[in-house]
C-alpha positions as CSV (number, residue, x, y, z in Angstrom):
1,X,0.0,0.0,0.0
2,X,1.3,3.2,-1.0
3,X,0.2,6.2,1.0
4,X,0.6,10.0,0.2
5,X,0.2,12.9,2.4
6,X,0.5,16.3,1.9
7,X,0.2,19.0,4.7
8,X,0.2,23.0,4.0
9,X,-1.4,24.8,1.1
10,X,-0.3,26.8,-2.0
11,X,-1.0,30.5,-0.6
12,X,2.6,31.8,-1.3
13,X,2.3,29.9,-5.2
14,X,-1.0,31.2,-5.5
15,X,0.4,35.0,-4.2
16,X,3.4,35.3,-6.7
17,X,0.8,34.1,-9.4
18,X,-1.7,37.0,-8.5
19,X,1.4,39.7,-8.4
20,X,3.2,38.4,-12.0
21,X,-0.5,40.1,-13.4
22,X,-0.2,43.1,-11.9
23,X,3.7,44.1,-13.0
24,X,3.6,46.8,-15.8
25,X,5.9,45.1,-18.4
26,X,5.3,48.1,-20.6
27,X,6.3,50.4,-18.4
28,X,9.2,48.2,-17.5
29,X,10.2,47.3,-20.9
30,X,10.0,51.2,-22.3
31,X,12.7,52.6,-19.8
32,X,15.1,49.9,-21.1
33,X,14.1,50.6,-24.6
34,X,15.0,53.9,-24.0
35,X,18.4,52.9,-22.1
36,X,19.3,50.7,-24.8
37,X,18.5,53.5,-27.9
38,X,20.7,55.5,-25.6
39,X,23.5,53.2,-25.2
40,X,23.6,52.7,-29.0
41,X,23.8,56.0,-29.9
42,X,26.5,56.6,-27.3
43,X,28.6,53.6,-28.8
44,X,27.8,53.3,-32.6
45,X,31.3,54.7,-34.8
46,X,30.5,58.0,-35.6
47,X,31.3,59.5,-39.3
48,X,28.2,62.0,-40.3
49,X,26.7,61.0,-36.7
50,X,23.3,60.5,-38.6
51,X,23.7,56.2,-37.8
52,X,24.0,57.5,-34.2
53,X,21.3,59.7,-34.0
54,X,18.9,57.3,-35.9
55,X,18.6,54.4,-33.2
56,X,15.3,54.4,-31.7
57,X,13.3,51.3,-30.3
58,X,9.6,49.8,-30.4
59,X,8.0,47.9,-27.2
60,X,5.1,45.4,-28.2
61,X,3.0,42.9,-26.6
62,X,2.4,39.6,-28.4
63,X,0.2,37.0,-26.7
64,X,2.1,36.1,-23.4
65,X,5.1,38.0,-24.9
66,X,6.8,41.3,-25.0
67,X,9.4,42.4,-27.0
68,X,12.1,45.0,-27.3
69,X,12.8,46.0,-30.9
70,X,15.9,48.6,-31.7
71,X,15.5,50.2,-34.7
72,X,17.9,52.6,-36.6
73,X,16.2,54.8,-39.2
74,X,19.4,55.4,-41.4
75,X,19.0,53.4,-44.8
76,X,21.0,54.0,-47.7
77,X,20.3,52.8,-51.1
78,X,18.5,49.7,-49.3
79,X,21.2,49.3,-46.8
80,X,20.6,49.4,-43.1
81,X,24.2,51.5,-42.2
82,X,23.9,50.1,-39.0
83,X,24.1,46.7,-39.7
84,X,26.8,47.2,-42.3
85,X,28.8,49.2,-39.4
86,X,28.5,46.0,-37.1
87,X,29.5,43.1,-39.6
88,X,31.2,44.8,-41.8
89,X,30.9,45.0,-46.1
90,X,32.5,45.3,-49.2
91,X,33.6,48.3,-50.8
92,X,32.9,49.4,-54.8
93,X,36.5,49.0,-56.1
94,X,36.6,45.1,-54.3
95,X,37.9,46.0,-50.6
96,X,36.4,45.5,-47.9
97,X,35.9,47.5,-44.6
98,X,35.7,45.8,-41.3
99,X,33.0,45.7,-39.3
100,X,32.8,46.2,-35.4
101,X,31.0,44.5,-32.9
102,X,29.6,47.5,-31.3
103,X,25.7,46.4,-30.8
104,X,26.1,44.1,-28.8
105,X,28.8,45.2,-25.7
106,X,26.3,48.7,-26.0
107,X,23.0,46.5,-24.9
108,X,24.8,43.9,-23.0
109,X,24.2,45.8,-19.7
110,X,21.1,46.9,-20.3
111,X,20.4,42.8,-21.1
112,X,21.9,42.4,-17.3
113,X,19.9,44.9,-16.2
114,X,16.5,43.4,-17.4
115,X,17.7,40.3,-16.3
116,X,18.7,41.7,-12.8
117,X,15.1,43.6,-12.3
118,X,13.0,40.7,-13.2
119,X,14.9,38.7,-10.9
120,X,13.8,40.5,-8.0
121,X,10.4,40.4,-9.0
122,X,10.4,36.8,-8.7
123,X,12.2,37.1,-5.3
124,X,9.8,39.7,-4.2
């Protein structure tokens, strides 16, 4: 015979649960968006600055999800200068121009500091 007994009850479960509903991941996820637009401008190589003053960023809800998008508005001929600043391309007369990885080391702590805030919420 096997025999199972449980003693207690879920209140501190059921508590967290309740309070995930009532954080204002908008809110939350704007003031990074904003941190991180920041961050890119301050880091991305700067020629004309017009890549640097371009970044901007997008918060959106889809389903259970929200997202962080980081836009930069500085297209040339088709090309996103941003994106050709990070990985690099090739030039007209068959060089090529390095790129440098400055996207990611710019939002890297502001990644740590998502991670950091939602942590506590869970601890809370």
């Amino acid at each position: 015979m096997i025999v199972i007994k449980q003693s207690g009850n879920f209140n501190k479960s059921e508590a967290f649960l309740k309070n995930t509903t009532k954080i204002d991941y908008l809110r939350i996820l704007e003031k990074y968006g904003r941190e991180g637009a920041s961050a890119l401008a301050a880091t991305t190589p700067v020629d004309s600055g017009l890549t640097s003053s371009s970044w901007g960023y997008e918060v959106r809800r889809s389903g259970n999800s929200f997202v962080i998008n980081w836009t930069n508005s500085n297209i040339v001929n088709g090309v996103l200068i941003a994106i050709i600043l990070q990985y690099g391309h090739g030039t007209r007369n068959g060089g090529y121009v390095q790129g440098r990885d400055y996207i990611n080391p710019a939002l890297r702590s502001v990644f740590d500091k998502i991670a950091d805030e939602a942590w506590k919420e869970v601890i809370k």
